[in-house]
OpenMM code with the backbone's topology and positions (N, CA, C; nanometers):
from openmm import Vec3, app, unit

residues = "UNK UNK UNK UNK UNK UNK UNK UNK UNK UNK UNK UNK UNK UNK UNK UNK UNK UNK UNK UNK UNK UNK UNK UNK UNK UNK UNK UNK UNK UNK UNK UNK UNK UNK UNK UNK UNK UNK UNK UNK UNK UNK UNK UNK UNK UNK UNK UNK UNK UNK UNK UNK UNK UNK UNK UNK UNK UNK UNK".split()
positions = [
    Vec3(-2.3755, 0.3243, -0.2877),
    Vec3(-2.2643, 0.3410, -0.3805),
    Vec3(-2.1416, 0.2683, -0.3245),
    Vec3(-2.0783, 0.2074, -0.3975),
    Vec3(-1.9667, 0.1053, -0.3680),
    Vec3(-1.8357, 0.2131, -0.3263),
    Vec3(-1.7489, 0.1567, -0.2514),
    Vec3(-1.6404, 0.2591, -0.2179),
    Vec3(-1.5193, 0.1667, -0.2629),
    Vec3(-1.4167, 0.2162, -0.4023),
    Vec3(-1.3162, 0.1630, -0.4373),
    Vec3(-1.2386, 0.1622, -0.2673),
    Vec3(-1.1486, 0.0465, -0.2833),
    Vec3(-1.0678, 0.0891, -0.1728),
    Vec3(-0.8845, -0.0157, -0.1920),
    Vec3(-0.8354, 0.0505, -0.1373),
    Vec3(-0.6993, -0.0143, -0.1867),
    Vec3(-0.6446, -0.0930, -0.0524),
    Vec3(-0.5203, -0.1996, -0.0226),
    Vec3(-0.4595, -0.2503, 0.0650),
    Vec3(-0.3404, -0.1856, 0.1103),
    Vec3(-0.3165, -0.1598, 0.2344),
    Vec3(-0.1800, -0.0886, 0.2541),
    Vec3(-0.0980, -0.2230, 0.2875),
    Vec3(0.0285, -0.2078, 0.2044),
    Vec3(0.1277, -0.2990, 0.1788),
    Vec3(0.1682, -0.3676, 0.3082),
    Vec3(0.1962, -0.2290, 0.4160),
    Vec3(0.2496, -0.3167, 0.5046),
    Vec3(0.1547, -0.3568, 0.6291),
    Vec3(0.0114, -0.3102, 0.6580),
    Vec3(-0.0271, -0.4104, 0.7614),
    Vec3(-0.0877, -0.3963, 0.7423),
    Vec3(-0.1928, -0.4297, 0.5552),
    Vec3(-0.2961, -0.4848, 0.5094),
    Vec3(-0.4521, -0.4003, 0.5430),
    Vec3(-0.4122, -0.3312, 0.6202),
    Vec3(-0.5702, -0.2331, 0.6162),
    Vec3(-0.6121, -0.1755, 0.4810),
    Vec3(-0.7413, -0.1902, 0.4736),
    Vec3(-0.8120, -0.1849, 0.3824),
    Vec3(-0.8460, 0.0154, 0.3652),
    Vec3(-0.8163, 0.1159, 0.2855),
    Vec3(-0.8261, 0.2183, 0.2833),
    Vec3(-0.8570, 0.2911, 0.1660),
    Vec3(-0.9203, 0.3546, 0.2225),
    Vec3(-0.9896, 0.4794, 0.0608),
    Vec3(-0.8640, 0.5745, -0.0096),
    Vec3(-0.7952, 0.4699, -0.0726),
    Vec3(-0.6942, 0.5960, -0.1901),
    Vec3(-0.6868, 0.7485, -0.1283),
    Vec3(-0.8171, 0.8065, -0.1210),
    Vec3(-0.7992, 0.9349, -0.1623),
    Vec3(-0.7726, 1.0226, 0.0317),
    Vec3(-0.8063, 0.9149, 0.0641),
    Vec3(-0.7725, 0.9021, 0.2186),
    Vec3(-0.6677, 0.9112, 0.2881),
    Vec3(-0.5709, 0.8243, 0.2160),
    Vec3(-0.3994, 0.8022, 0.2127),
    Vec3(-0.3551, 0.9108, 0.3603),
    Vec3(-0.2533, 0.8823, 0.4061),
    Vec3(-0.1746, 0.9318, 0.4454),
    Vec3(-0.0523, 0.9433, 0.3993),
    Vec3(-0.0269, 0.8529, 0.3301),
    Vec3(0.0826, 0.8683, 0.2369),
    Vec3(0.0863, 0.8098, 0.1027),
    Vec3(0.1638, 0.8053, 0.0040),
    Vec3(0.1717, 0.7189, -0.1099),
    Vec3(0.3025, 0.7271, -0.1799),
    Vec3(0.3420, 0.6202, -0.2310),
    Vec3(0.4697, 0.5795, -0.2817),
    Vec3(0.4393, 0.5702, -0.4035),
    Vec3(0.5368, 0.6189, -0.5005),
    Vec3(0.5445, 0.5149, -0.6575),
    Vec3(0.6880, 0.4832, -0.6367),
    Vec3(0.6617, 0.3411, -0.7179),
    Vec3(0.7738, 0.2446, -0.7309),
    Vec3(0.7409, 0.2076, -0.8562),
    Vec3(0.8038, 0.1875, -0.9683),
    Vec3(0.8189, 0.1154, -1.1194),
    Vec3(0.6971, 0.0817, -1.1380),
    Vec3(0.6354, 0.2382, -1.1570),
    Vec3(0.4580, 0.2309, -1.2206),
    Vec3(0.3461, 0.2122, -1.1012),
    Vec3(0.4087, 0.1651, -1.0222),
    Vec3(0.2728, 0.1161, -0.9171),
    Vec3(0.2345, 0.2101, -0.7940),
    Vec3(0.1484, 0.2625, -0.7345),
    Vec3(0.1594, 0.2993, -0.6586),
    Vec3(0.1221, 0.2556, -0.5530),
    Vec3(0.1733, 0.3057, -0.4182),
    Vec3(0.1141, 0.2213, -0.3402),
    Vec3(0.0419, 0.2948, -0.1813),
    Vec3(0.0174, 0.2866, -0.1267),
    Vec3(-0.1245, 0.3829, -0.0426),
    Vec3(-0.0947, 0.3649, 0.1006),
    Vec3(-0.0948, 0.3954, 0.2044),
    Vec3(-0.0333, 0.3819, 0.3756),
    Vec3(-0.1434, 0.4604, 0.4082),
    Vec3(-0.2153, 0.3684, 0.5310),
    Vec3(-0.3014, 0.4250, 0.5788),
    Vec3(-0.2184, 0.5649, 0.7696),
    Vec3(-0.0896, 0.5334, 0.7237),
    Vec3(-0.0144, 0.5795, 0.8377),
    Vec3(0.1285, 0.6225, 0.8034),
    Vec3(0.1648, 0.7072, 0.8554),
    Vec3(0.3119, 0.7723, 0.8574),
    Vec3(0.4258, 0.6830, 0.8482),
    Vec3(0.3872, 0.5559, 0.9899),
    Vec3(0.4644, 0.4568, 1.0297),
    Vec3(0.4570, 0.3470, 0.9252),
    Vec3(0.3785, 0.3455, 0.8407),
    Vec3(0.3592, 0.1988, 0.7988),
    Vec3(0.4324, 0.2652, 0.6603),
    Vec3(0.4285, 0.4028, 0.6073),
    Vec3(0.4878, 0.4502, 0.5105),
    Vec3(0.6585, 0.4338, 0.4826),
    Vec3(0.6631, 0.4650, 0.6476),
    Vec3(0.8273, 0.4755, 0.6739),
    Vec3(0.8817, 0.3269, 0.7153),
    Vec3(0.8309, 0.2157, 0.6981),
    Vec3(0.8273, 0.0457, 0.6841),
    Vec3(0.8933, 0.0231, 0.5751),
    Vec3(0.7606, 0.0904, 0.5157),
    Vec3(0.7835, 0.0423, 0.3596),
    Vec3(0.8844, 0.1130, 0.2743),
    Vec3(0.9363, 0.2131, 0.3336),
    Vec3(1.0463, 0.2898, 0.2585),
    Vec3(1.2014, 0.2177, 0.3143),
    Vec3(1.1830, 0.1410, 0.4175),
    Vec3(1.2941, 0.0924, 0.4786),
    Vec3(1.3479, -0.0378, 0.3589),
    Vec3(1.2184, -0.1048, 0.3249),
    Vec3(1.2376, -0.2291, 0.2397),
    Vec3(1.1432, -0.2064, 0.1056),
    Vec3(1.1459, -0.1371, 0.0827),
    Vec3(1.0071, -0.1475, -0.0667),
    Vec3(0.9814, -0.2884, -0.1075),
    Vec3(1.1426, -0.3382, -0.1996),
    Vec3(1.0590, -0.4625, -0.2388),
    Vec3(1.0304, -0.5601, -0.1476),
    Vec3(1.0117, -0.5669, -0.0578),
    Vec3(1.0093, -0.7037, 0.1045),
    Vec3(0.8654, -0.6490, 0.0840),
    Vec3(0.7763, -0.5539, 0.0810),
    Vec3(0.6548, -0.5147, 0.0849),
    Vec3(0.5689, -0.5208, -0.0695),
    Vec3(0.6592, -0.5183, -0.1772),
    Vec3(0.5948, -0.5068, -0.3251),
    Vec3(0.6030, -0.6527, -0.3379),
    Vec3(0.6766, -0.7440, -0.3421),
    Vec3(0.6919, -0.8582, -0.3128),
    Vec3(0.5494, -0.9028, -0.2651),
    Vec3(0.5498, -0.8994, -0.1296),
    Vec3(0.3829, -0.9688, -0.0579),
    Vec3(0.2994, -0.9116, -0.1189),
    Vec3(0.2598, -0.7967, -0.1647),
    Vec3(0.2015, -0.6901, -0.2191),
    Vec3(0.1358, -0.7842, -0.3280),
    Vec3(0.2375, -0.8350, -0.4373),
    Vec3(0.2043, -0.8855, -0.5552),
    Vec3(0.1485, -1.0001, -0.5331),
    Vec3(0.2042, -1.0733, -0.4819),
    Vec3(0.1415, -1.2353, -0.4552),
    Vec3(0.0107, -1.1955, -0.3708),
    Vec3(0.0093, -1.1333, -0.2473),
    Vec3(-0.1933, -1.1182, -0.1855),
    Vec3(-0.2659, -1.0567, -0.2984),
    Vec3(-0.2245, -1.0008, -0.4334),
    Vec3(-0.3188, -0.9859, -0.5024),
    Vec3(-0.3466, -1.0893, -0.5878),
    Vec3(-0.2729, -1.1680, -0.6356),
    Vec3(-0.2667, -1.2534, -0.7334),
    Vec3(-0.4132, -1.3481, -0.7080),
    Vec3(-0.5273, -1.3655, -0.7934),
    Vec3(-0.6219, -1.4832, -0.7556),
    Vec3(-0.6051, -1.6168, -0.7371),
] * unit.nanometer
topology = app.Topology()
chain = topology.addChain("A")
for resn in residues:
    res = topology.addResidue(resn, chain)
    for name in ("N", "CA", "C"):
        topology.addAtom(name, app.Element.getBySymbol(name[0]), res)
């Protein structure tokens, strides 16, 4: 069975959603931290992280 899995914004580890250590919403999106520290990164700058966020997904 395949395991959905999401990117944490700020140092790209690959993690199971439901796994989270933390999670943010920002204007609809949410976004997933596999760590406390990488949560409290991304709360320092959101968009500096939604920013890269958008473009590493883009194909």
């Amino acid at each position: 069975m395949a395991t959905n899995t999401v990117r944490d914004p700020v140092c790209g580890m690959e993690i199971d959603p439901a796994g989270a250590a933390q999670t943010r919403e920002v204007r609809g999106q949410t976004f997933y931290f596999c760590s406390d520290p990488c949560a409290d990164m991304f709360d320092v700058d959101p968009h500096l992280y939604m920013a890269h966020h958008t473009q590493s997904s883009q194909p």
